[in-house]
C-alpha positions as CSV (number, residue, x, y, z in Angstrom):
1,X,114.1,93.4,70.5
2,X,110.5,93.7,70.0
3,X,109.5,94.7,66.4
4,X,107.0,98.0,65.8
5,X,104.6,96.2,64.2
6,X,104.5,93.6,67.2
7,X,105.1,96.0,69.7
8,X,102.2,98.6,67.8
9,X,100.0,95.5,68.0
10,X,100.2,94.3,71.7
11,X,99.6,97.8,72.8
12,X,96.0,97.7,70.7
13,X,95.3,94.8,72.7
14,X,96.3,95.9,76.0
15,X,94.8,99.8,75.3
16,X,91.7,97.7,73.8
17,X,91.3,95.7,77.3
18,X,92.3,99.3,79.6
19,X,89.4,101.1,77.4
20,X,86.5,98.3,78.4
21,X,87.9,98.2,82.0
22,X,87.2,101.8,82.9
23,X,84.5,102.4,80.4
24,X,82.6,103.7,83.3
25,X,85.3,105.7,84.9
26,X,85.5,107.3,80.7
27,X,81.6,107.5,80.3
28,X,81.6,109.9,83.4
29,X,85.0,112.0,82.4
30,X,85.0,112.1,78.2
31,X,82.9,113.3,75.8
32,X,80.7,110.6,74.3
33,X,82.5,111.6,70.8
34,X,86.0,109.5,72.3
35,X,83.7,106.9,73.8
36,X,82.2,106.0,70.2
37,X,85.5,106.5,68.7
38,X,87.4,104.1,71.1
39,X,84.1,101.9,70.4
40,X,85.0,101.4,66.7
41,X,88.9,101.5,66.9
42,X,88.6,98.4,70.0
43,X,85.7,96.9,68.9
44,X,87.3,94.0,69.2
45,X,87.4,94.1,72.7
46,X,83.6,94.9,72.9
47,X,82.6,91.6,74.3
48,X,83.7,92.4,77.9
49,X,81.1,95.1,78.2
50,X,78.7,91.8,78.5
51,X,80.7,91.5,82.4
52,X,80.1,93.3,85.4
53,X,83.1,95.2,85.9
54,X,84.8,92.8,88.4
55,X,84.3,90.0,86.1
56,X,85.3,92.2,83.0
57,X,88.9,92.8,84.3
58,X,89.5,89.3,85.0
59,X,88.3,88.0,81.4
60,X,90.1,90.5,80.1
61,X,93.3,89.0,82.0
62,X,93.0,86.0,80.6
63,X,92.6,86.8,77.2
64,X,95.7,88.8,77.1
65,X,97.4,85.7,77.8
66,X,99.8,84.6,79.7
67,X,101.6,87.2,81.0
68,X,98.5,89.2,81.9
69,X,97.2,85.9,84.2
70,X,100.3,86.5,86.5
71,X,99.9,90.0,86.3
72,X,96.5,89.8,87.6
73,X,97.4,87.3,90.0
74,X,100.1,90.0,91.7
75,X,97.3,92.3,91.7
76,X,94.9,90.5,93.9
77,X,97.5,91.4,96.9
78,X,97.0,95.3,96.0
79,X,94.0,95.5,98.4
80,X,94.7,99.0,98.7
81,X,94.0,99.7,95.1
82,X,91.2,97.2,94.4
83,X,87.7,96.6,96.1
84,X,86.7,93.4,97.8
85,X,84.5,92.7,94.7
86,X,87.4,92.7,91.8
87,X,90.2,91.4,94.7
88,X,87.4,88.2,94.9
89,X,87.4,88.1,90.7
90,X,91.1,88.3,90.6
91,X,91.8,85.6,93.0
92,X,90.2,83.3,90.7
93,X,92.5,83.5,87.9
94,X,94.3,80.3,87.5
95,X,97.5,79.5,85.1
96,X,95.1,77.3,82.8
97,X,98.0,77.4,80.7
98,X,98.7,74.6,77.7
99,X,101.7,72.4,79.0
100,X,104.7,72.6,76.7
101,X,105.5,69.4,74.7
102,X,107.0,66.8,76.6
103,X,110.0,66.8,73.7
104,X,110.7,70.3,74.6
105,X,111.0,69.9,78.5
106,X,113.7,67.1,78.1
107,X,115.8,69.4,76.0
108,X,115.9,71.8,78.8
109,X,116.9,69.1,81.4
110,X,119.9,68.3,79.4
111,X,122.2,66.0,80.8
112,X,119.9,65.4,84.0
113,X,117.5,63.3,81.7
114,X,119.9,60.4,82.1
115,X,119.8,60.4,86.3
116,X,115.7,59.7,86.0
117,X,114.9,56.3,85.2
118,X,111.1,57.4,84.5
119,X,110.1,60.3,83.4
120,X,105.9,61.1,83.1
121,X,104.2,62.0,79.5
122,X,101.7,64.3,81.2
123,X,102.4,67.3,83.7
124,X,101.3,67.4,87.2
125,X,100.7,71.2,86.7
126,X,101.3,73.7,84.2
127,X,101.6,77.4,84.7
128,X,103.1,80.3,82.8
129,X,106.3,80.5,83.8
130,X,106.8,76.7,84.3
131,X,104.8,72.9,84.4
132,X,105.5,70.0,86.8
133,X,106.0,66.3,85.7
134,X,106.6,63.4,87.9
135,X,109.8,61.6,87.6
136,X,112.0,58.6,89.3
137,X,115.6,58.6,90.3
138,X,118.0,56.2,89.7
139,X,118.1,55.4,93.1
140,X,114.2,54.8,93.3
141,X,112.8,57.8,95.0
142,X,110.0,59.4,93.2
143,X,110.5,63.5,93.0
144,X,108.6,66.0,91.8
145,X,110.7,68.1,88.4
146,X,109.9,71.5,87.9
147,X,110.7,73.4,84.6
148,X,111.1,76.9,82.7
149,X,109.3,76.6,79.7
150,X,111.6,77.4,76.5
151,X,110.9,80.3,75.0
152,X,108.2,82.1,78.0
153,X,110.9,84.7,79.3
154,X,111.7,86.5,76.1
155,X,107.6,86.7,75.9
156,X,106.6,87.3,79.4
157,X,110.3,90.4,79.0
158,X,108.4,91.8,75.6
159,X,105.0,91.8,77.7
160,X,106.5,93.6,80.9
161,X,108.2,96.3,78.1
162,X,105.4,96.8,76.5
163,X,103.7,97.5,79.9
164,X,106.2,99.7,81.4
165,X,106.3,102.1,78.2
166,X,102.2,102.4,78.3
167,X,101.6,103.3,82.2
168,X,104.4,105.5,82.0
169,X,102.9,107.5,79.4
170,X,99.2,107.3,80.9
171,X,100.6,108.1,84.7
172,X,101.5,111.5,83.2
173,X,98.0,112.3,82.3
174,X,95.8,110.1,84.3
175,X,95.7,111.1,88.4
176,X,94.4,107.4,89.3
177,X,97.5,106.3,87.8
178,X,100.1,108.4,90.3
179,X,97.7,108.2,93.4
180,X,97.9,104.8,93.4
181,X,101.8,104.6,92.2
182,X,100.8,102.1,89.3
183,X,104.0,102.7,87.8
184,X,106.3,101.6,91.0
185,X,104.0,98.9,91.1
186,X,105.1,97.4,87.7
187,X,108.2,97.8,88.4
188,X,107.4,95.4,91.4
189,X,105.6,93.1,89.4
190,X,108.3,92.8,86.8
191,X,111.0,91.9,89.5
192,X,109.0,89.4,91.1
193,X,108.3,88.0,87.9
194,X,112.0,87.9,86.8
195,X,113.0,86.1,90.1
196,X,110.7,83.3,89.1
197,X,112.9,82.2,86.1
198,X,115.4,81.0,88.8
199,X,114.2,78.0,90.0
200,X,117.7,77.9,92.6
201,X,115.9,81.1,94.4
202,X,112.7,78.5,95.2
203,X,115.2,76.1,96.4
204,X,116.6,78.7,98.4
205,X,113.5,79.0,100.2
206,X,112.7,75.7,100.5
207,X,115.5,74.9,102.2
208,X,115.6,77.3,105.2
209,X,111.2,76.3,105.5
210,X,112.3,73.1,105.9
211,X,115.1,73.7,107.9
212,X,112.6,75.9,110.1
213,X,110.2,72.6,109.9
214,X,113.0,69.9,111.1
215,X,114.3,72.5,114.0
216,X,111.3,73.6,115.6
217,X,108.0,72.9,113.6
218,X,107.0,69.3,114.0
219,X,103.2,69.8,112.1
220,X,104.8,71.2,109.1
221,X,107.0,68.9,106.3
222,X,109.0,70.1,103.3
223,X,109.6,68.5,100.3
224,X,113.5,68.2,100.1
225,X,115.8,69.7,97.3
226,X,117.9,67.8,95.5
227,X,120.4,69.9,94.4
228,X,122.7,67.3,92.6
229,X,120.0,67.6,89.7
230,X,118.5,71.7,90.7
231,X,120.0,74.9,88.3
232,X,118.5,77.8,87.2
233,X,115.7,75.7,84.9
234,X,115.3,72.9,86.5
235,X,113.9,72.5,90.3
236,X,113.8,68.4,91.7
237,X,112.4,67.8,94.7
238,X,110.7,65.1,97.0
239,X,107.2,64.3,95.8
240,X,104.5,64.3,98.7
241,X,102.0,62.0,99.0
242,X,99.0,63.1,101.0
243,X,95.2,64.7,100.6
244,X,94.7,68.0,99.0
245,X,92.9,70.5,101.0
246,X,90.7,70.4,97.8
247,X,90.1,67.5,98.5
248,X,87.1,68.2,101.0
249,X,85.5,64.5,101.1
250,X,88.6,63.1,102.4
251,X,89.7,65.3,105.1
252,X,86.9,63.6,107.2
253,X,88.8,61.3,108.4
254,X,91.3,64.2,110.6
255,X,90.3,66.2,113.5
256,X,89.6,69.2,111.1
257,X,89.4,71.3,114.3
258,X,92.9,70.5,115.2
259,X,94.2,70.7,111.6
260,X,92.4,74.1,111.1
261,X,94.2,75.5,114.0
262,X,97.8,73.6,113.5
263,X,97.4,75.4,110.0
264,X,96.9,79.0,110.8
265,X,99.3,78.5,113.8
266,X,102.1,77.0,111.2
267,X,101.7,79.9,109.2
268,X,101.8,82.6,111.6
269,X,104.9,81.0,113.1
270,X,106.7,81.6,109.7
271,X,105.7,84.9,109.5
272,X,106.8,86.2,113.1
273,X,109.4,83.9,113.8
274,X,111.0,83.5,110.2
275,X,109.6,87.2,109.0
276,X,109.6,84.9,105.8
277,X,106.6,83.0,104.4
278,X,104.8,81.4,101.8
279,X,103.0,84.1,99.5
280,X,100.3,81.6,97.8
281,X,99.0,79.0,99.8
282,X,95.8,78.3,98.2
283,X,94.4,75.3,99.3
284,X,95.9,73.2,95.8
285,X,99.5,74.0,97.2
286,X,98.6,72.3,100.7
287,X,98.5,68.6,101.4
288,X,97.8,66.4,104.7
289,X,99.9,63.8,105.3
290,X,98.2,60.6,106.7
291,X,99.9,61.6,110.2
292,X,97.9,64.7,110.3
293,X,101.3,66.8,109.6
294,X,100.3,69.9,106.8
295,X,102.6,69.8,103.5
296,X,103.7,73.0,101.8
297,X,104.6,73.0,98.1
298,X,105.2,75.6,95.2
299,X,107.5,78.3,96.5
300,X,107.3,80.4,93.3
301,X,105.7,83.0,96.2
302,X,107.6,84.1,98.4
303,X,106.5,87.2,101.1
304,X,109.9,88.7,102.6
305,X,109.9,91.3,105.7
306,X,113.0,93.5,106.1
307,X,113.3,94.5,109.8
308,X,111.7,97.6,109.6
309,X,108.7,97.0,107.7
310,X,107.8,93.9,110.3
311,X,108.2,96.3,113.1
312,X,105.5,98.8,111.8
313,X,103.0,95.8,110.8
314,X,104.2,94.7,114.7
315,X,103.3,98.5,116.3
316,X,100.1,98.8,113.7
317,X,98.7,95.1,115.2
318,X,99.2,96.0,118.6
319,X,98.0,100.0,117.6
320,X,94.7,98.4,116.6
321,X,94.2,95.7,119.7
322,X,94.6,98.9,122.2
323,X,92.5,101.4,119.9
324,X,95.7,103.6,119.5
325,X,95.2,105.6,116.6
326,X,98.3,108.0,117.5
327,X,100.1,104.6,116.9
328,X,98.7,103.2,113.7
329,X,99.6,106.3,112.0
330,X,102.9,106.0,113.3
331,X,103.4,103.0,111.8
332,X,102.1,103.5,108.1
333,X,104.5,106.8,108.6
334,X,106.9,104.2,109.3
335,X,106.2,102.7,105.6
336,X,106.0,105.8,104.3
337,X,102.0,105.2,103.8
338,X,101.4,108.9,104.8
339,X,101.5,111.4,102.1
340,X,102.2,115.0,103.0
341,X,98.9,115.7,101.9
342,X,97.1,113.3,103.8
343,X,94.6,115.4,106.7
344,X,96.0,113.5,109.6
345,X,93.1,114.4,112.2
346,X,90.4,113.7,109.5
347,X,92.6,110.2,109.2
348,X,92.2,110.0,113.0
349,X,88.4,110.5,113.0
350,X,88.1,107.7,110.4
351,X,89.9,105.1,112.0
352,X,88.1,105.8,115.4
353,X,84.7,105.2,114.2
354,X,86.1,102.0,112.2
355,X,87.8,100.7,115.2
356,X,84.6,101.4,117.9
357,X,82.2,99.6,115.4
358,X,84.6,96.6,116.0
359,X,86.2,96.9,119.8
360,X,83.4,95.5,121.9
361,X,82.8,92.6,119.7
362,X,84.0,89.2,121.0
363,X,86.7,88.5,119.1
364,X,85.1,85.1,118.0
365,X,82.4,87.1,116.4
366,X,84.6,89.0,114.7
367,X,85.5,87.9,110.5
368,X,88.8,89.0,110.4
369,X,88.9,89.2,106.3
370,X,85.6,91.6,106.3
371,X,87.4,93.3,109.1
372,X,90.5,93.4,106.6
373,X,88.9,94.4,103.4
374,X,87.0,97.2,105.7
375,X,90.3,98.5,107.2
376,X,91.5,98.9,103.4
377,X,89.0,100.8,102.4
378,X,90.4,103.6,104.9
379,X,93.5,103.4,103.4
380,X,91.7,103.9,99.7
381,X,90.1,106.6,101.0
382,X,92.8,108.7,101.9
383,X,95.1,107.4,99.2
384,X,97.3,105.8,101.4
385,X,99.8,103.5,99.8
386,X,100.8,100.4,101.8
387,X,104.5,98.6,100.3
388,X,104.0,94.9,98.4
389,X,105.5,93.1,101.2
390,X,103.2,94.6,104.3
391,X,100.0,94.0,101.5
392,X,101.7,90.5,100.8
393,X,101.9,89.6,104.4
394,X,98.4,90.9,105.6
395,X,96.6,89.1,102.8
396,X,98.4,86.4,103.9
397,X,97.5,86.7,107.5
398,X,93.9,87.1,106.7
399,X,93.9,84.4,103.9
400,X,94.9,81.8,106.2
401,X,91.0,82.2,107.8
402,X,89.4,81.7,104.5
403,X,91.6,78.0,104.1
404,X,91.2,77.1,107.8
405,X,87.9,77.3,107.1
406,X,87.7,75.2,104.5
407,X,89.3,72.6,106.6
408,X,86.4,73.4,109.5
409,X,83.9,75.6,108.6
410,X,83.2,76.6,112.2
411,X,86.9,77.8,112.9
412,X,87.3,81.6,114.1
413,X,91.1,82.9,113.9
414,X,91.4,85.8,116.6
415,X,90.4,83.2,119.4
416,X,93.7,81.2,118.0
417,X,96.0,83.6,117.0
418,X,95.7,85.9,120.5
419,X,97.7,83.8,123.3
420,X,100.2,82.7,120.5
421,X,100.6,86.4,119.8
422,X,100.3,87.9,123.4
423,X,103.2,85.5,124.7
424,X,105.5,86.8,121.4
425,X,105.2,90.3,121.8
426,X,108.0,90.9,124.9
427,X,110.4,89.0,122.8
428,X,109.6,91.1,119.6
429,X,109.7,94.4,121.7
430,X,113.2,93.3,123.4
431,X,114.5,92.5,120.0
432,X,113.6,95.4,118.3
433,X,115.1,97.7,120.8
434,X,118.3,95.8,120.6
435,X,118.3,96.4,116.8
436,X,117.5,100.0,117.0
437,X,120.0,100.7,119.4
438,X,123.0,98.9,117.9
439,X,121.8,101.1,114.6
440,X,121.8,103.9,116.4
441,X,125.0,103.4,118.2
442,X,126.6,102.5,114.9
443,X,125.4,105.8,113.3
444,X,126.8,107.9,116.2
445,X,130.2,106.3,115.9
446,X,130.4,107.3,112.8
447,X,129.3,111.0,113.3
448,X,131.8,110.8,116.3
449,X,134.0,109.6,114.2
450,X,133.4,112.1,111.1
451,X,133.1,115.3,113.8
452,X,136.7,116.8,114.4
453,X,137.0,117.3,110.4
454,X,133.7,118.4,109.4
455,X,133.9,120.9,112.7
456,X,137.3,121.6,111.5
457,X,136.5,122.6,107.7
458,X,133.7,124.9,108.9
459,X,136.3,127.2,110.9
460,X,138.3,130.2,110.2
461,X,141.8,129.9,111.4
462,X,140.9,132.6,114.7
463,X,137.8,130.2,115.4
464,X,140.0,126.8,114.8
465,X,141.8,128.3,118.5
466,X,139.1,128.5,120.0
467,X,137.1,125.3,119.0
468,X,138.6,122.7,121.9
469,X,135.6,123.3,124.0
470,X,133.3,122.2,121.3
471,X,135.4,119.2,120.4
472,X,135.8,118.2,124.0
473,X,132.3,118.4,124.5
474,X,131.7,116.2,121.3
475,X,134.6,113.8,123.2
476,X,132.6,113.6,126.3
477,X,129.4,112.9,123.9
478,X,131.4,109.8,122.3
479,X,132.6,109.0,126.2
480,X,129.0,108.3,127.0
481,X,128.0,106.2,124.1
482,X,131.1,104.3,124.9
483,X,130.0,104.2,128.5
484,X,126.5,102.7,127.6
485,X,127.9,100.1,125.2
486,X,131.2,99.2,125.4
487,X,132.1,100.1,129.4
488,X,135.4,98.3,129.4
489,X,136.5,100.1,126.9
490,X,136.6,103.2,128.1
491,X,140.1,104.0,129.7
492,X,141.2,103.1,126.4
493,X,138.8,105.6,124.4
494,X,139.8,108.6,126.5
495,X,143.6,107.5,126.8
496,X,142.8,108.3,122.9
497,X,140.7,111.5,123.2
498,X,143.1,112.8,125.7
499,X,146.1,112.5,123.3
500,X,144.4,113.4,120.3
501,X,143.5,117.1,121.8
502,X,147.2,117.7,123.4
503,X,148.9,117.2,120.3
504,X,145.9,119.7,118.4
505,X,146.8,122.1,121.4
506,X,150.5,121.5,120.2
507,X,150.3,122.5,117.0
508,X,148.2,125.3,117.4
């Protein structure tokens, strides 16, 4: 339980930060009697007025702490709430976070301390949620052991509270607030957070990548688990060895061209063949082996398509390489991106003129993160709401440019990305009509199944004589469905139907 006192002041802090952050949006909305007052009661806060807004929010991040880091790291996927300039500022926040004492990191290993027979002082990284030390296994192989800080849960839980209670409260009074469904979005925020304090979910993951990697991607290694030593705390894996992207200087001696494309083509590969991929590969989190193969690490991240949501991003790709705009709005329909209040035709219009200033471009001319970021700023415009995983998964898409590039600066992604994608989409179509029509053949054998009642409790007792027709008409319906999927079947079906209407008859 968080105490009033702490609870009273956290939300100074946090209201203190919110008031500096929009003092423009205030100066143009308030009388300039609140601004002076909020002046004096958050002077405290004053400093960040000495930032251009961009900047501001992200100092104001990491002063909060912590919590507030992460937070701000989430939001620099919410394209569709933030410009270009403040997505840029947020994407710079690090976890500069002070490692826990070494002391305190053994006592959450417990018992698996004894299997290491080295165990490193310093941390490899420290973040905040959890900090990586190097370590040595009895039987000689070096690992990498990642742990939950004691104690950071119940803070980063009384943070997320705190939160919850104060955008609740403002969403009822401030219409930025419900446009952009802040609240929903916390809720996001604080799931994905929560998910990170089990450390056996990141193994998860890790396991079916490198699974993925052993079966069918050569260029791309995994560090494996081992979960002899792996719970909910505690993560071991297989340290890599090989040249940070960072690490500019020394990728000189690869073929950067190659690398760049073996990259982006890695990635996209996880994303349309595994609809599962890595949600922050920053160039610290990517290493080249000596054999040229990429290395991923740190699976905190983790982007996840359910069927449906990859199908819309699928139609809305496609939408946009034929200039279908009857499509694309399809598709955010599909995510339920289209508000009832949204003008449709004046949505149209928009993304017409968007699309011609782009369509007879060569596609290597064409910088597909300013095309991105441009494509957003329709969505802003027209207050359209895109889901965390499709925001997730096209940052992701259009990140993977910015790191190829730092790998070769001359590297263009569409001229890549189109054969790959062009020889996957009859597969994806072919696929996606099976799904939809075993779901919809599974929903009709239900209703089939549901009809003789439900037409049966509607009827008066003179209408239940003369129903048959209807119900052998919804027979002949189920006959066809059983006809287009299950053909052998059939005799058997109406052998059934037939039976079940003499005896009705019978006791009518």
């Amino acid at each position: 339980m968080i105490s009033i006192g702490e609870r009273n002041k956290r939300l100074r802090d946090i209201l203190g930060a919110l008031f500096y952050c929009s003092y423009e949006y205030l100066s143009e909305r308030v009388p300039s009697v609140f601004l002076r007052a909020g002046k004096l009661f958050f002077r405290k806060w004053k400093f960040l007025l000495d930032y251009p807004p961009p900047e501001r929010l992200r100092v104001a991040l990491e002063t909060l702490g912590p919590t507030y880091i992460k937070i701000g790291q989430m939001l620099s996927t919410r394209v569709d709430v933030f410009s270009e300039e403040f997505i840029k500022e947020l994407e710079k926040l690090q976890d500069k976070v002070p490692p826990a004492p070494t002391e305190e990191i053994l006592s959450v290993l417990g018992d698996i301390r004894d299997e290491f027979l080295e165990f490193s002082e310093e941390p490899i990284g420290s973040g905040s949620i959890a900090q990586v030390h190097t370590a040595v296994l009895k039987s000689g192989e070096k690992v990498a052991v990642k742990v939950i800080k004691p104690g950071v849960e119940k803070h980063i839980k009384k943070d997320i509270t705190i939160l919850k209670l104060l955008v609740n409260k403002l969403a009822g009074f401030v219409k930025p607030l419900r446009d952009y469904r802040v609240p929903s979005i916390v809720e996001e925020f604080e799931r994905v957070l929560l998910d990170e304090f089990d450390l056996t979910k990141e193994a998860s993951y890790m396991e079916m990548f490198r699974q993925f990697a052993v079966e069918k991607e050569p260029r791309l290694v995994i560090p494996e688990v081992y979960w002899d030593y792996t719970n909910r705390n505690v993560l071991v894996s297989e340290f890599i060895e090989g040249t940070k992207l960072t690490d500019v200087k020394n990728l000189e001696k690869f073929d950067r061209r190659k690398l760049a494309e073996d990259f982006v083509i890695v990635v996209n590969r996880q994303i349309f063949e595994l609809s599962v991929f890595h949600g922050d590969l920053h160039p610290g989190n990517i290493f080249v082996l000596d054999d040229g193969r990429l290395a991923f690490v740190d699976f905190g991240i983790i982007g996840r398509l359910c069927p449906d949501t990859f199908s819309a991003f699928f139609m809305f790709s496609y939408a946009v390489m034929k200039k279908d705009v009857d499509l694309i709005i399809e598709a955010l329909k599909m995510v339920g991106a289209v508000g009832k209040d949204v003008n449709e035709q004046l949505l149209k219009r928009e993304l017409l003129i968007f699309l011609d200033k782009y369509y007879n471009r060569p596609l290597s001319k064409i910088d597909a993160e300013k095309f991105f970021y441009e494509e957003l700023a329709i969505t802003k415009q027209f207050n359209l709401v895109l889901p965390e995983e499709l925001l997730v998964l096209l940052k992701t898409v259009t990140h993977t440019e910015s790191v190829a590039r730092i790998i070769y600066p001359e590297f263009t992604l569409p001229p890549v990305l189109q054969p790959y994608l062009k020889k996957l989409i009859p597969k994806f179509l072919l696929d996606d009509f099976r799904r939809r029509t075993m779901k919809t053949a599974v929903s009709y054998t239900s209703f089939m199944q549901r009809l003789p009642s439900l037409i049966e409790s509607k009827l008066t007792e003179k209408e239940k004589k003369d129903y048959f027709p209807l119900l052998e008409s919804a027979f002949l319906l189920g006959g066809a469905c059983v006809l287009s999927f299950k053909p052998l079947l059939l005799p058997l079906y109406l052998a059934g139907a037939g039976a079940y209407i003499f005896f009705k008859k019978g006791e009518g």
